[in-house]
C-alpha positions as CSV (number, residue, x, y, z in Angstrom):
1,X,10.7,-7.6,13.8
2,X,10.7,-4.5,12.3
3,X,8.4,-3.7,9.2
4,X,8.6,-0.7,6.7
5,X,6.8,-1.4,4.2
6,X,5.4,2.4,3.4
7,X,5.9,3.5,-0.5
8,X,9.9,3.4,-1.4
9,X,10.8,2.5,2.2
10,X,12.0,-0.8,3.5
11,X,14.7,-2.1,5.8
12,X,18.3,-3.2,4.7
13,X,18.0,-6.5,5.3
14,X,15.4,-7.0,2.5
15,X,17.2,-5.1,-0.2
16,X,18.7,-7.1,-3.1
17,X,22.1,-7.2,-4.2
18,X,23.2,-4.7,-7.0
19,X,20.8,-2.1,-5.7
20,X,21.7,1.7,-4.3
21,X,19.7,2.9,-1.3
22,X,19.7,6.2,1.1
23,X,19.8,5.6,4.7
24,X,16.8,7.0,6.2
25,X,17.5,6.1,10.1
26,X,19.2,3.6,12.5
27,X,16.4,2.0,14.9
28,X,17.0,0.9,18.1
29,X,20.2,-0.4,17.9
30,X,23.1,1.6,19.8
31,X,25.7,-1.4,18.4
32,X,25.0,-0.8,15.0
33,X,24.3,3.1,15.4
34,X,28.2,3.4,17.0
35,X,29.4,1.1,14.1
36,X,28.3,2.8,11.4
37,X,29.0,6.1,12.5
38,X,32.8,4.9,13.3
39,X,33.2,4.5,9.4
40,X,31.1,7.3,9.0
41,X,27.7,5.9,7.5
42,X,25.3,8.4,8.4
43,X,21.3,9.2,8.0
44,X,21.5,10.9,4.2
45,X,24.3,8.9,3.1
46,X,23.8,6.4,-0.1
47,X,25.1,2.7,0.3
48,X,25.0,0.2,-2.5
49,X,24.5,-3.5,-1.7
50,X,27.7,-5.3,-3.3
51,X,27.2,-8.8,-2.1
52,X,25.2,-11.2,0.3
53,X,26.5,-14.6,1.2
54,X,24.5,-17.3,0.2
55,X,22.4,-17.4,3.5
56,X,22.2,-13.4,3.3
57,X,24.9,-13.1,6.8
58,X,26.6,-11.0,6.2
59,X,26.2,-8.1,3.6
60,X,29.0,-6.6,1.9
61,X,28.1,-2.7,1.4
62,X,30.0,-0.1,-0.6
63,X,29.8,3.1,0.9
64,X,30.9,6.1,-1.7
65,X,33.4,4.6,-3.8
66,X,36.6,3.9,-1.7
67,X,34.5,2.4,2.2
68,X,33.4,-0.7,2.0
69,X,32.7,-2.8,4.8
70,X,29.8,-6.1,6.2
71,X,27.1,-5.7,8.3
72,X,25.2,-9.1,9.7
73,X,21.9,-9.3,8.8
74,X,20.3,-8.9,12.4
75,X,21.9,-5.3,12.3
76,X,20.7,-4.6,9.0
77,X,17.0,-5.0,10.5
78,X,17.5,-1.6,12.1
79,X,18.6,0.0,9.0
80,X,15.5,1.5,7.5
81,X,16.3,2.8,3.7
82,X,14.5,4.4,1.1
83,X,15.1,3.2,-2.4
């Protein structure tokens, strides 16, 4: 599992809803790189956690104000963010 613990960094998956994060990079994961850059999610961008279900799979994400899409939980592992 992937750990980034290091100041205001930390992975997607541990984020809590309501809260606005900047995607810092996309590890190891061509899948989830090619998805996110198909909606055109990119390292830079801000994303804003809308909604997790009630076992946290999947995430609803709101990406600027008009792209919002899910992301399952084992994806969002490879999403490291700073906050």
């Amino acid at each position: 599992m992937i750990e980034a613990k290091i100041k205001n960094k930390d992975i997607l998956s541990n984020i809590p809803v309501g809260k606005k994060v900047k995607i810092l990079d996309l590890k190891n994961d061509i899948e989830t790189k090619l998805f996110l850059i198909s909606l055109g999610v990119l390292p830079g961008d801000e994303i804003e956690i809308v909604s997790k279900s009630p076992l946290g799979d999947p995430i609803f994400l709101k990406h600027f104000d008009t792209n919002f899409f899910t992301i399952r939980k084992n994806q969002a592992k490879f999403i490291e963010v700073e906050l």
